[in-house]
C-alpha positions in Angstrom: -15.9 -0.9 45.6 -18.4 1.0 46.9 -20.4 3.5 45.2 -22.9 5.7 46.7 -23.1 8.5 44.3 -27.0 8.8 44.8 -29.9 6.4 45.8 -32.9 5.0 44.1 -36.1 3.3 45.1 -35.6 1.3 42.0 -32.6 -1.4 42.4 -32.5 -2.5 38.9 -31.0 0.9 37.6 -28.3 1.1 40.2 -27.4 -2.1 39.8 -26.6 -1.2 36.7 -24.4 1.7 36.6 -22.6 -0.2 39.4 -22.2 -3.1 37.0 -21.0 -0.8 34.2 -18.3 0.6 36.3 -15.0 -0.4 37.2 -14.0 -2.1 40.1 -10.9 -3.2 42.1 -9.2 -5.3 39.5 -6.5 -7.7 39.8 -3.2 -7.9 37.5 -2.3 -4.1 38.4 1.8 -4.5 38.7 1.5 -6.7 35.1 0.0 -3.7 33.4 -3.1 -3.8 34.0 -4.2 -0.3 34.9 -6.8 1.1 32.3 -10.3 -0.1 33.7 -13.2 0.5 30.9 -16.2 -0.8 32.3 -18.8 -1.5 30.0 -19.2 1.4 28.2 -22.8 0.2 26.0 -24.0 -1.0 29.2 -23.4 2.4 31.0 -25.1 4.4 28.1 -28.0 2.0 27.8 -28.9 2.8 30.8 -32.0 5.2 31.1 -35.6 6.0 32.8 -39.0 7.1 31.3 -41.7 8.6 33.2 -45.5 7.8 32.1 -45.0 10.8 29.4 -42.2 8.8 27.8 -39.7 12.0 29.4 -36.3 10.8 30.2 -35.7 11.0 34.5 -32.4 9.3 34.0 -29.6 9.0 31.3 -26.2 7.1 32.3 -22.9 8.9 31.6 -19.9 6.8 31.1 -16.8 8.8 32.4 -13.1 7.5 31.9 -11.3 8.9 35.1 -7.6 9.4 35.4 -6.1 8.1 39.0 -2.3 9.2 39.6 -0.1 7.6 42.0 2.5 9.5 43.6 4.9 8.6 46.6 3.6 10.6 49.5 6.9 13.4 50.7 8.1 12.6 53.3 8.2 8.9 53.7 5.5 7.5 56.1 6.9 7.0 59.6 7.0 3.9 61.5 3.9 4.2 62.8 1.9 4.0 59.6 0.5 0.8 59.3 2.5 -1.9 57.7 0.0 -4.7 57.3 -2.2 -3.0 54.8 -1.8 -4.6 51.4 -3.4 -2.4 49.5 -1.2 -0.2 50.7 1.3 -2.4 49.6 -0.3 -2.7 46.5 -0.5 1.3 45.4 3.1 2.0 46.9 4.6 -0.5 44.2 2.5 1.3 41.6 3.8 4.8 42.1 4.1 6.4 39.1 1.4 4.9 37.2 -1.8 6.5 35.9 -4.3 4.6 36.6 -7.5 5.3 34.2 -11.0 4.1 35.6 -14.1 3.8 34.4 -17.5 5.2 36.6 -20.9 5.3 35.4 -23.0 8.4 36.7 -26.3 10.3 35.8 -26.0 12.5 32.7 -27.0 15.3 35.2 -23.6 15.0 36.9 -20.7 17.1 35.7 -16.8 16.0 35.2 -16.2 18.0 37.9 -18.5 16.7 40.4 -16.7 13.8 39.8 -13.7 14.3 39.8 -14.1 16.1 43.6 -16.1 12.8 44.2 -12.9 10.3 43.4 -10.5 13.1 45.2 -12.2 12.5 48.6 -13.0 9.1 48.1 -10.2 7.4 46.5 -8.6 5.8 49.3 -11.8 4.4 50.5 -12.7 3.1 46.9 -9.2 1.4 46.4 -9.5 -0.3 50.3 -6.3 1.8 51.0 -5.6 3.0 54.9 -7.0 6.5 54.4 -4.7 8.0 57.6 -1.6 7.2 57.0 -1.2 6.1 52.9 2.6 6.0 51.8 1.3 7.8 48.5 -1.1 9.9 47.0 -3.6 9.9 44.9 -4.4 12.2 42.5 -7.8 12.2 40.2 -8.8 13.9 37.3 -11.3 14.0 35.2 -11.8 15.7 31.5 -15.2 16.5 30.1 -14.0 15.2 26.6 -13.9 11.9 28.2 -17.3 11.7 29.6 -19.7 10.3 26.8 -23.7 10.0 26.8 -25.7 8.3 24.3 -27.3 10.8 21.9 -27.0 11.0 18.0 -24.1 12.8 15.7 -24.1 16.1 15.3 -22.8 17.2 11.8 -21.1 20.6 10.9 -20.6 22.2 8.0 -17.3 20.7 7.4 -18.8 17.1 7.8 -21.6 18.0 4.8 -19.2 19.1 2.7 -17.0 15.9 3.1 -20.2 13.8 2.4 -21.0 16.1 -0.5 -17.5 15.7 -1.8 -17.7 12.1 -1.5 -21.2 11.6 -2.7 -19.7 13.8 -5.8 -17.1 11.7 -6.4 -18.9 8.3 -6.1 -21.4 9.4 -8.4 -18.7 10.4 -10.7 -17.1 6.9 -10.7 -20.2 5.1 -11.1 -21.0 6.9 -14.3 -17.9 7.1 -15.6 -17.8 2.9 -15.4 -21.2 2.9 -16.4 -19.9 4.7 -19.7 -17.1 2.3 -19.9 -19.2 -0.8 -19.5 -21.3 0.0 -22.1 -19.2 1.6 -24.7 -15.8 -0.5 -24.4 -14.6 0.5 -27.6 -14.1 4.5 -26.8 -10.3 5.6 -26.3 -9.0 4.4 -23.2 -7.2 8.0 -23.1 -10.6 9.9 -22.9 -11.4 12.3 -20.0 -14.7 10.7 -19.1 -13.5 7.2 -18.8 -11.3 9.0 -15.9 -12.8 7.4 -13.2 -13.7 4.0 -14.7 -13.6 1.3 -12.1 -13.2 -0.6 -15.0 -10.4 0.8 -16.5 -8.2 2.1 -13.6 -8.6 -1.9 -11.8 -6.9 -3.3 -15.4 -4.1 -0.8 -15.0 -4.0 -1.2 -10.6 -4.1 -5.1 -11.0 -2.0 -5.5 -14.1 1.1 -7.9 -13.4 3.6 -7.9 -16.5 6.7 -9.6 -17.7 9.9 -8.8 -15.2 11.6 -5.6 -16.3 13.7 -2.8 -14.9 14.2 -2.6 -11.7 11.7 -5.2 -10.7 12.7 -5.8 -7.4 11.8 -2.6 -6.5 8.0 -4.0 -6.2 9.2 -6.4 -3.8 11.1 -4.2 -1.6 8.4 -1.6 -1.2 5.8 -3.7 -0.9 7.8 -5.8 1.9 9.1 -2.6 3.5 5.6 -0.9 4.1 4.7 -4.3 5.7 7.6 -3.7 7.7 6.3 -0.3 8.8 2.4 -1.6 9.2 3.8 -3.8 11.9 6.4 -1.5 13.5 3.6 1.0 13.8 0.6 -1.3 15.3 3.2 -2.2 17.8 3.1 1.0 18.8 -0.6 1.4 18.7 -0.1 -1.5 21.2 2.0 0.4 23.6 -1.5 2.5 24.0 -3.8 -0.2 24.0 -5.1 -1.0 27.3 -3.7 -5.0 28.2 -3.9 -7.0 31.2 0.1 -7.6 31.0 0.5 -3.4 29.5 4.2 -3.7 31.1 5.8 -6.5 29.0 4.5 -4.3 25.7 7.0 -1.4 26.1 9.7 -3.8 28.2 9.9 -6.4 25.5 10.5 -3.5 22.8 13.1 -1.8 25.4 14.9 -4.9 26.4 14.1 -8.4 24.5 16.6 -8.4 21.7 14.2 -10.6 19.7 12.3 -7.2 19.3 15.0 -5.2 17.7 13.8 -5.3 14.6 10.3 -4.3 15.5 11.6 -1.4 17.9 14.0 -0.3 15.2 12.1 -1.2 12.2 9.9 1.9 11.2 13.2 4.1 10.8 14.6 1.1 8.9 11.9 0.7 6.7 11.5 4.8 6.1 15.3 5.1 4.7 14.6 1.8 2.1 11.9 4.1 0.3 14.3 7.4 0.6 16.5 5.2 -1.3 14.0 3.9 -3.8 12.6 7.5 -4.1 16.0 8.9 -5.1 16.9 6.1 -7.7 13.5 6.1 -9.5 13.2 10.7 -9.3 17.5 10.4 -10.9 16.3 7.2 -12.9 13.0 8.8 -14.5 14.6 12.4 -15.0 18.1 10.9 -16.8 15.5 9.5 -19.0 13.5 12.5 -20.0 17.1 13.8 -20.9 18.1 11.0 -23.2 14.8 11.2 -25.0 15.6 15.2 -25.7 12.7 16.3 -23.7 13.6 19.8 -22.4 13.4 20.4 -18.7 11.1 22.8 -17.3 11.3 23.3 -13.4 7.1 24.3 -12.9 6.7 20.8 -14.9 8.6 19.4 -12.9 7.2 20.9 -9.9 3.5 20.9 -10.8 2.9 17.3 -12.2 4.9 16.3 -8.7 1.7 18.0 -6.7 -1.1 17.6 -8.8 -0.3 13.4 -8.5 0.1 13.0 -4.9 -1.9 15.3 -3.2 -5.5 14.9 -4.0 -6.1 11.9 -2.4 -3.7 13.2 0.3 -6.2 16.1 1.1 -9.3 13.3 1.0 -7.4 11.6 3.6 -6.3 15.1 5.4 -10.4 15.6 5.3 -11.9 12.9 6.2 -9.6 12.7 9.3 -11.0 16.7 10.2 -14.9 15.5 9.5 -15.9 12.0 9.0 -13.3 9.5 11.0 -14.6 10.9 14.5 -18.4 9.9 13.3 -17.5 6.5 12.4 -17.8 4.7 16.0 -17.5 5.3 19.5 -16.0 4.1 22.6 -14.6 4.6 25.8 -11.1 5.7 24.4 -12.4 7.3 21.1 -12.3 11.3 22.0 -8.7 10.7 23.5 -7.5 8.9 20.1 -10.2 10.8 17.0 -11.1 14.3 18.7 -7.4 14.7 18.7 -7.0 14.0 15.8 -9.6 15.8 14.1 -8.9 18.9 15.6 -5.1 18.6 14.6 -6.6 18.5 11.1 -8.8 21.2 11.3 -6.4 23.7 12.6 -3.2 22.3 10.5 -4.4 20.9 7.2 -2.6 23.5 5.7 1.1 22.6 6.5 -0.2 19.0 5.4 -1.0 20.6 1.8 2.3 22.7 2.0 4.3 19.5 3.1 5.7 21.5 5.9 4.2 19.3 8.6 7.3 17.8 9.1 8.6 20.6 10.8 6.5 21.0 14.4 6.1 19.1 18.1 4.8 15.1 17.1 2.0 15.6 20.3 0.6 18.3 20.0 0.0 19.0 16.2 0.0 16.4 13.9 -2.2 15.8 11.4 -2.1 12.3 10.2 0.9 11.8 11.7 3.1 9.4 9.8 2.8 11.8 7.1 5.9 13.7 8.2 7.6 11.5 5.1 5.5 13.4 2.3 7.0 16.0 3.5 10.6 14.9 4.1 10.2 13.5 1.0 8.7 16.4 -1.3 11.0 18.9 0.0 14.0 16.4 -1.4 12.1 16.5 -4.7 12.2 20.3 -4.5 15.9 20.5 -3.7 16.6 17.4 -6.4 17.3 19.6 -9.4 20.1 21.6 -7.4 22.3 18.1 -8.0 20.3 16.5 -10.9 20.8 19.1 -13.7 24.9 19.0 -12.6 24.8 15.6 -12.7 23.5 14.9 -16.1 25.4 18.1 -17.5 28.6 18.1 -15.8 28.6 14.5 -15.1 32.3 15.0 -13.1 30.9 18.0 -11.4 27.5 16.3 -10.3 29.7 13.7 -8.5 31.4 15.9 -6.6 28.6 17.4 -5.4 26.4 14.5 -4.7 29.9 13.6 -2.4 30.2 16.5 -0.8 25.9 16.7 -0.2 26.3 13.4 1.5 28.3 15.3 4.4 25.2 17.3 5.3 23.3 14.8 6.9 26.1 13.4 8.6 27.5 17.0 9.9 24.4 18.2 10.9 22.8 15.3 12.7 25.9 14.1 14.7 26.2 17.8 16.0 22.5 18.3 16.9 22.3 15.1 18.9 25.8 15.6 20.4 24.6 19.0 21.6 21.1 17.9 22.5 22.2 14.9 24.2 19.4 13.3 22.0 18.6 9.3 22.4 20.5 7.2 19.5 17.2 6.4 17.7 13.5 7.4 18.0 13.5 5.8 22.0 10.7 4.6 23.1 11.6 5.8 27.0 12.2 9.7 26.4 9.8 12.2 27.5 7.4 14.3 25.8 9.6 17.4 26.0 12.7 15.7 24.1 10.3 13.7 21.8 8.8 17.2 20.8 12.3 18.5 19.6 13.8 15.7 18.6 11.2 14.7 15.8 11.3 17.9 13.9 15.1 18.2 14.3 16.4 14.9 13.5 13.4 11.8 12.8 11.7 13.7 10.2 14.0 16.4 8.9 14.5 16.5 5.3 18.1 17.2 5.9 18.4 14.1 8.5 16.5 11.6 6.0 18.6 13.1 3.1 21.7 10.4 3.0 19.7 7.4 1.9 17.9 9.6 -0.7 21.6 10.5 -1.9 22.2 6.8 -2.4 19.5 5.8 -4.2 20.6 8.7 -6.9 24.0 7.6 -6.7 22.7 3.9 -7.3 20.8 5.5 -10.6 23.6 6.8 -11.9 25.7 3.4 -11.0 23.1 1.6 -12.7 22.8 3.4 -16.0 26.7 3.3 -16.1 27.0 -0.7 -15.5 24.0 -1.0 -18.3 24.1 -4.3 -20.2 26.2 -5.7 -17.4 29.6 -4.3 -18.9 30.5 -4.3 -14.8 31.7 -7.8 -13.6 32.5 -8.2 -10.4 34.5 -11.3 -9.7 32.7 -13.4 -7.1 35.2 -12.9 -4.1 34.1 -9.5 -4.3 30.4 -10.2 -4.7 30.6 -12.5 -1.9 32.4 -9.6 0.3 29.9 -7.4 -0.3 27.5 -9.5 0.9 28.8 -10.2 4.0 30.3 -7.1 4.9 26.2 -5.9 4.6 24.8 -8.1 6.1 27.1 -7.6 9.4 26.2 -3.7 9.0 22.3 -4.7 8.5 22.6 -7.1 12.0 24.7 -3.9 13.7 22.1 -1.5 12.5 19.2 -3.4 13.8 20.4 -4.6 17.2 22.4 -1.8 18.3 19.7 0.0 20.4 19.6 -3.0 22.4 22.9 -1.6 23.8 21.2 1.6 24.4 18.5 -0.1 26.5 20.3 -2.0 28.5 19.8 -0.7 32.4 23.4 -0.6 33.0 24.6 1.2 29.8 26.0 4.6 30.8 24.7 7.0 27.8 27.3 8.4 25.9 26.6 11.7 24.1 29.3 10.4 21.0 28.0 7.2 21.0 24.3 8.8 20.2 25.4 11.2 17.7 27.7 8.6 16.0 24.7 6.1 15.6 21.8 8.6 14.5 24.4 10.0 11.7 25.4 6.7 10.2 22.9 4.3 10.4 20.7 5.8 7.9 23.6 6.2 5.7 24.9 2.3 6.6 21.2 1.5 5.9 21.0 3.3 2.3 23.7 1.2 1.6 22.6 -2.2 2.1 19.1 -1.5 0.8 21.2 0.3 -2.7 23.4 -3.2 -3.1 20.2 -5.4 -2.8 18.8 -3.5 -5.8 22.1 -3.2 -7.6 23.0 -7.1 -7.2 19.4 -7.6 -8.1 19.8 -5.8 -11.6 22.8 -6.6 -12.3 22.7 -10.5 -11.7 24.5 -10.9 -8.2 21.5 -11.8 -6.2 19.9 -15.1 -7.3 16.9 -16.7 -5.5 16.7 -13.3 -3.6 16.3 -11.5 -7.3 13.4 -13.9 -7.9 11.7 -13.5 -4.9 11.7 -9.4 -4.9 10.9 -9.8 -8.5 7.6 -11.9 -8.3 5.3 -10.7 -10.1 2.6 -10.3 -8.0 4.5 -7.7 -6.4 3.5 -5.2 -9.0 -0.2 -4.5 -7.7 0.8 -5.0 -4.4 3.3 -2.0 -4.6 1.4 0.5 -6.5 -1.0 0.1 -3.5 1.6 1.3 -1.1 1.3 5.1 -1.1 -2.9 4.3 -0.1 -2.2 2.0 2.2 0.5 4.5 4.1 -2.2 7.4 3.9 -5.0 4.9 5.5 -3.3 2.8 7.5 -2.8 4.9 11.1 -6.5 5.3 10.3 -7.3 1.6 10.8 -5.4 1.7 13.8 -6.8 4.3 15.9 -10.0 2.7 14.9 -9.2 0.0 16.4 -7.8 1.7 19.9 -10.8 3.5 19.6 -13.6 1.2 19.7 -11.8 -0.8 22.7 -14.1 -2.0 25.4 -12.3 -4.1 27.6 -8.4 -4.9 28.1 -7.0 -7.7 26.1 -3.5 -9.5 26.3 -0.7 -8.9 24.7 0.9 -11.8 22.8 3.1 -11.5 19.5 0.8 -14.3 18.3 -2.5 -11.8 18.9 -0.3 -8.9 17.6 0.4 -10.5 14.5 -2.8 -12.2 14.1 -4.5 -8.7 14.0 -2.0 -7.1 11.6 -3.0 -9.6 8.7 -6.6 -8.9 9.4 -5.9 -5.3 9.7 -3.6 -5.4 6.5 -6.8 -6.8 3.9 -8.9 -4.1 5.3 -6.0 -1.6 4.8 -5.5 -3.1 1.2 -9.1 -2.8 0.5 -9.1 1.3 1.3 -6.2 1.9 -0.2 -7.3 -0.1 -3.2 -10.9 1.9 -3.1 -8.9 5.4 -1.9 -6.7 4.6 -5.7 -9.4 3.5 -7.6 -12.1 6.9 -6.6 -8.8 9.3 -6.2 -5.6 8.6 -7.5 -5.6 6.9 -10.7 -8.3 9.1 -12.0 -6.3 12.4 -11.4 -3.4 10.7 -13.4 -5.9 9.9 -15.9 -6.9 13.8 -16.1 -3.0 14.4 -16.0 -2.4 12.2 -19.2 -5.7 13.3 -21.0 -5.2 17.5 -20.5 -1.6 18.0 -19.2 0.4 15.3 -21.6 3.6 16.7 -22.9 3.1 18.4 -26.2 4.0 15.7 -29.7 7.2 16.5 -31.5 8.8 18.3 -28.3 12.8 17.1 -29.2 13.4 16.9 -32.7 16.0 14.0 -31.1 13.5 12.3 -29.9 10.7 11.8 -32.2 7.7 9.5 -31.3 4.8 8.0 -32.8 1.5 10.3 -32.2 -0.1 6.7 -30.7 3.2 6.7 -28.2 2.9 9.5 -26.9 -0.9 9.7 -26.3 -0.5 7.0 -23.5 2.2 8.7 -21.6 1.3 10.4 -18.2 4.6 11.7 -17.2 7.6 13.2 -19.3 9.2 9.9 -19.8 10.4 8.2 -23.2 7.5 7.0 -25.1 7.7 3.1 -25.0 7.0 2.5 -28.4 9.6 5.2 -29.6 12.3 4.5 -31.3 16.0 5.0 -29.7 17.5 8.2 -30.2 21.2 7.9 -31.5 22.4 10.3 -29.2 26.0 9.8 -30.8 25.1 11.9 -34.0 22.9 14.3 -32.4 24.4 17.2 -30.4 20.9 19.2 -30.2 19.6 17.7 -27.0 20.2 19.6 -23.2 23.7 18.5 -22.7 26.8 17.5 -25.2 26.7 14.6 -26.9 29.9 13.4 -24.6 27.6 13.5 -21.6 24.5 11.7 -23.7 26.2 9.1 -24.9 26.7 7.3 -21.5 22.9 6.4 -21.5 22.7 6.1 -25.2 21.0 2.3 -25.2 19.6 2.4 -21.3 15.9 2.8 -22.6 13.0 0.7 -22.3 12.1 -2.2 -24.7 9.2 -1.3 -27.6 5.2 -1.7 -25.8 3.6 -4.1 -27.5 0.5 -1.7 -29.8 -2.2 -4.2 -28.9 -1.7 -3.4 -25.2 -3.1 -0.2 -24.6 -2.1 -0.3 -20.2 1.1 -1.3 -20.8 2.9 2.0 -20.9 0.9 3.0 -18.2 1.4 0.2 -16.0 5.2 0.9 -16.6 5.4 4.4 -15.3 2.6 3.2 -12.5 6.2 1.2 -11.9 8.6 3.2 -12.1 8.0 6.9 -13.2 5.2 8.1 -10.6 7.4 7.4 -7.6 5.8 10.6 -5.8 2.6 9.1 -6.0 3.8 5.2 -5.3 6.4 5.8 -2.5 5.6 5.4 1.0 6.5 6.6 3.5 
C-alpha cells in the first residue's frame, strides 16, 4: 500500500503513521474485512518544535470502503488475469472498514476524496477496467485525536450523584459498624453495605417455589450468552463470515440463535406466577387493595437504579475508554439516552425503531413487562373475586396474543423469529410490533398466572397425578421444547421457500408452547414430579445468585459494548474463545450488579419498608404482631402472623366461598431471632418487579 498523503524530511514520523495504518490484508473472503491499525500508535504520534509547540498530531480515522458490482458487466476486454480483481469482484457486497493514520490538520473529508481517487491503486486493483466499484466514506465521528475528556454538565451531575451516593453508603456502614445493635429497620442504616450484603448473600432453607432461583438465574445466563453472540456478529474477526453463518445454518447453534426469545418468555412466566402469587396472598391476609399502592410501590422499587443505569449510559460510559470502534458503539448510545431517557422512565421504550432510538436497548422487557403489571389487575381482581369468571377471562385473554401476532406477521410477511438476515427496514417494524410488544410477550405471562392459581389449588399435594401421566407430560414437553428450539433451522435453510402461514403460525405459538414447558417445570418442581431436576433448580446457592439478576440485566449490554469498544485488532472466532470470555465477562457483570444493588436497589427498598410500610392492624382478619409487620417491605402476609381462618370470617375483600380455597397456602412462622429472614423471603418471591429480568 502506498501512502503518499504528504512528505517529511524526517522518516521516523512517516514511518509511523504508515505503520499505524492498515494495509492489504489477507483472510478477506473468511471475514476478514474490518482493518484497525494501531489505533495508540497512530495517536502517539506527534512533533515539538524548540518552544515545546506541537507541528504534528496523528489522527487515526476508521474509513468505510463499499464494494459494489460495476453495471454493466465488464466486457471481454477487461483484463482477466488481475487477482485483485478477482479478489474485490468475490467481495461485492461487503463494507470494508479501513484504518488510515493522517495529520490532525486533515479533515474527514479530505480523506475521504483521498480514498475515492485512490482506492483502486491502494487495493493493487486494475484501475481501467475494474468489474466493481468502490465506494469510500468517511464520518468525522470516526476520526479520533488524542486530547483529554471534555465534561458537560450532564457528566458533573452524574459524578455528583454518584459521589453523593457513595458518601452516603460509606456513612451509613460506618454507622452500622459501629453501632450494631440499632434496629435493622432504621432509615439511616439504609445504605449499609453491611446490612444490605447479609440480606443480598443470605441462602435459606428450601421453600416455596424454590426452583424459581434456579431457573432465573440459569435463564439470564442463557440470555448473557445469546446476547454476546450477537456482540460477536459486530466484532471485527479474521473468520467474521462463519459468526453469522454458523448462527443461520449450523443446527448446533439453535439454541444460541433462538435462545434470547426463549429465555425472555421463562421470566414472563415467572413474573406472572410470583405478581398472581404475591397479590392472592395480600388477599388471604385481608389486606385491602389499593390500585396507586399497587402501582407506586411497583415504580419506586425498580426504577431508581434503572435511571442510574439510563444516566450513566447518557454521561459517564462514553468517558470510560477509547478505541478505534468506540464512537460507532458509546456515542450512539449516549445520545440515544440523552434524547430518550424519558420513554425509559415511562417504560414506553418498547414501542419505537431498535436502530435508531434505543436507549439501553435490552430494556424493551421493563417495559413489556411493566405495562403487563399495569394491565394485571383487569384479570387479577376477577380472578380472586369471581374465581369462575377470572378463568374465563384469563382463557379468553390468552387469544390476544395469538390473534394478534399471527395476523400482523401473516400481513407483514414478518420472518418466524427475531432473524438474524432481515434488513434494517423490517427489523425496525418488526421489534415494536411483535419482539417486544406487551401484547406479543403476553401469553407466557398468562401462564405463569394460570400456574399461580394451579398451584394454590393443588396446595398440600391434594393433586396426584398417576405416573403414566407425569411421564406423558414430560415427554410430550420436551418434544415441544426440541421443536421450539430447532425450528428456525428450517427457516434458514437456503432452499426453504418462506411461507407467510408458516411464519405467523410459529411467532404465535411458540411463546405460548414455551410458557408451557417452562410452567410444568415449576409445577412438577412443587408439587414433587421432578426429582434430581427439583434439586438442582432448588440449590441453595441459587438464592443470591437470582436476586442479582435484574442488576446484572441493567449492566450487562454495558460490559459488552465495552468490550467491542476498546477493540484494537481482529481476533478469531471460536465457541471455545466465545465462551471463555462470557465467564470472565459474567464475574465482572456479577460484581456491578452486586455493587449497582448494594449503592441502589436494596437501599430504596429499605426506605420503602422504613416510610411507606403498610399501616399495623389494616384487616381486622388478619391481625399481626407489631414486630411482624415492621419487617415487611411489600403488602404481603407477615411471616410471623398467625393464619387467618378464612372459614369463619366473611369480612375480608371477597366471600368467604372464594377465601377458603387458599385458606392454609401461607408461609411457615420466621423464626424472631432472625431479623433478614422475612426480608430475604419477599427479596424471593414478593419483589418480582425489582428481581425479574428481562
Amino acid at each position: 500500500m502506498k501512502v503518499h498523503l504528504w512528505r517529511d524530511a524526517n522518516c521516523n514520523r512517516v514511518c509511523v503513521v504508515y505503520d499505524s495504518s492498515t494495509k492489504v490484508p489477507d483472510g478477506l473472503l473468511t471475514g476478514n474485512v474490518v482493518q484497525l491499525g494501531n489505533f495508540d500508535e497512530c495517536l502517539a504520534t506527534h512533533a515539538l518544535d524548540a518552544d515545546g509547540h506541537g507541528l504534528f498530531w496523528g489522527q487515526y480515522c476508521l474509513a468505510g470502503l463499499a464494494v459494489e458490482r460495476a453495471w454493466p458487466p465488464p466486457n471481454a476486454s477487461a483484463p482477466a488475469n488481475n487477482f485483485s480483481n478477482h479478489l474485490l469482484a468475490a467481495l461485492a457486497g461487503h463494507r470494508l472498514q479501513w484504518a488510515v493514520c493522517l495529520p490532525a490538520s486533515c479533515a474527514a473529508e479530505d480523506l475521504e476524496a483521498h480514498l475515492q481517487a485512490r482506492m483502486p491503486e491502494l487495493l493493487l486493483a486494475d484501475a481501467e477496467a475494474p468489474p466493481f466499484e468502490l465506494r469510500a466514506s468517511v464520518r468525522a465521528a470516526n476520526c479520533y485525536r488524542a486530547r483529554a475528556a471534555q465534561l458537560d454538565e450532564a457528566d458533573w451531575g452524574a459524578i455528583l450523584l454518584l459521589a453523593t451516593v457513595f458518601a452516603i453508603v460509606m456513612a451509613s456502614t460506618a454507622y452500622d459498624v459501629t453501632h450494631p445493635d440499632t434496629n435493622k429497620d432504621a432509615l439511616w442504616l439504609a445504605f449499609s453495605v453491611r446490612k444490605n450484603a447479609a440480606a443480598l448473600f443470605a441462602t435459606r432453607a428450601h421453600g416455596q417455589m424454590a426452583s424459581v432461583n434456579g431457573i432465573k438465574f440459569l435463564s439470564m445466563a442463557w440470555v448473557l450468552l445469546f446476547h454476546k453472540y450477537c456482540v460477536m456478529v459486530e466484532t471485527p474477526n479474521d473468520n467474521s463470515d462463519v459468526v453469522l453463518e454458523g448462527l443461520k445454518y449450523d443446527w448446533t447453534q439453535m439454541p444460541i440463535s433462538n435462545g434470547g426469545t426463549m429465555a425472555v418468555n421463562s421470566f414472563f412466566v415467572i413474573g406472572g406466577l410470583l405478581l398472581t402469587h404475591g397479590f392472592i396472598r395480600d388477599r388471604v391476609a385481608g389486606r385491602p387493595f389499593s390500585l396507586v399502592s399497587f402501582y407506586v410501590y411497583r415504580y419506586i422499587r425498580i426504577t431508581p437504579v434503572y435511571a442510574v443505569v439510563v444516566a450513566v449510559y447518557a454521561t459517564l460510559l462514553y468517558h470510560m475508554g477509547s478505541g478505534p470502534l468506540w464512537n460507532p458503539v458509546m456515542a450512539m448510545h449516549r445520545e440515544n439516552c440523552r434524547h430518550h431517557w424519558w420513554r425509559n422512565l415511562l417504560y414506553i421504550n418498547n414501542y419505537q425503531p431498535v436502530t435508531s432510538e434505543l436507549c439501553v436497548v435490552q430494556t424493551w422487557y421493563l417495559a413489556a413487562d411493566m405495562q403487563l403489571y399495569w394491565l394485571s389487575p383487569l384479570l387479577l381482581w376477577p380472578l380472586w373475586r369471581w374465581p369462575r369468571v377470572g378463568r374465563a377471562l384469563l382463557a379468553t385473554l390468552l387469544v390476544v396474543p395469538l390473534a394478534s401476532t399471527f395476523w400482523i406477521t401473516y400481513a407483514r410477511r414478518y420472518p418466524w423469529a427475531d432473524a438474524k438476515d432481515v434488513s434494517n427496514e423490517i427489523r425496525n417494524s418488526y421489534f415494536p410490533l411483535i419482539h417486544a410488544s406487551a401484547y406479543a410477550r403476553s401469553a407466557p405471562f398468562l401462564v405463569g398466572v394460570a400456574l399461580a392459581w394451579a398451584l394454590h389449588l393443588t396446595r398440600k399435594n391434594r393433586l396426584r397425578l398417576p405416573a403414566v401421566v407425569v411421564a406423558l407430560a414430560w415427554v410430550s414437553l420436551g418434544c415441544i421444547s426440541w421443536t421450539i428450539t430447532y425450528a428456525l433451522y428450517i427457516y434458514y435453510k437456503p432452499d426453504h421457500a418462506y411461507s407467510a402461514l408458516e411464519a405467523a403460525s410459529f411467532q404465535a405459538l411458540h411463546p405460548l408452547g414455551w410458557g408451557l414447558i417452562v410452567a410444568w417445570l415449576i409445577f412438577a418442581c412443587e408439587r414433587g414430579y421432578a426429582g434430581p431436576v427439583a434439586a438442582l433448580l432448588s440449590w441453595r446457592w441459587w438464592q443470591p445468585l437470582s436476586r442479582l439478576t435484574y442488576t446484572a440485566y441493567l449492566v450487562h449490554f454495558a460490559v459488552f459494548y465495552y468490550d467491542l469498544g476498546v477493540t484494537r485488532s481482529p481476533g478469531h472466532y471460536t465457541h471455545y474463545n466465545v465462551v471463555h470470555i462470557v465467564l470472565g465477562d459474567l464475574v465482572l457483570i456479577l460484581l456491578l450488579a452486586s455493587a449497582a444493588a448494594l449503592a441502589f436497589e436494596l437501599p430504596v427498598l429499605n426506605i420503602d419498608r422504613a416510610l411507606l410500610k403498610p399501616k399495623q392492624g389494616a384487616s381486622a382478619s388478619a391481625p399481626a404482631p407489631a414486630k411482624a409487620m415492621q419487617r415487611l417491605s411489600v403488602p404481603a402476609v407477615a411471616l410471623g402472623a398467625p393464619r387467618p381462618s378464612l372459614r369463619s370470617n366473611g369480612s375480608a375483600p371477597g366471600a368467604a366461598h372464594v377465601n377458603v380455597a387458599f385458606e392454609d397456602d401461607l408461609p411457615a412462622p420466621a423464626p424472631e431471632h432472625d431479623q433478614n429472614n422475612s426480608f430475604n423471603f419477599q427479596l424471593n418471591y414478593f419483589s418480582i418487579e425489582v428481581f425479574q429480568l428481562q
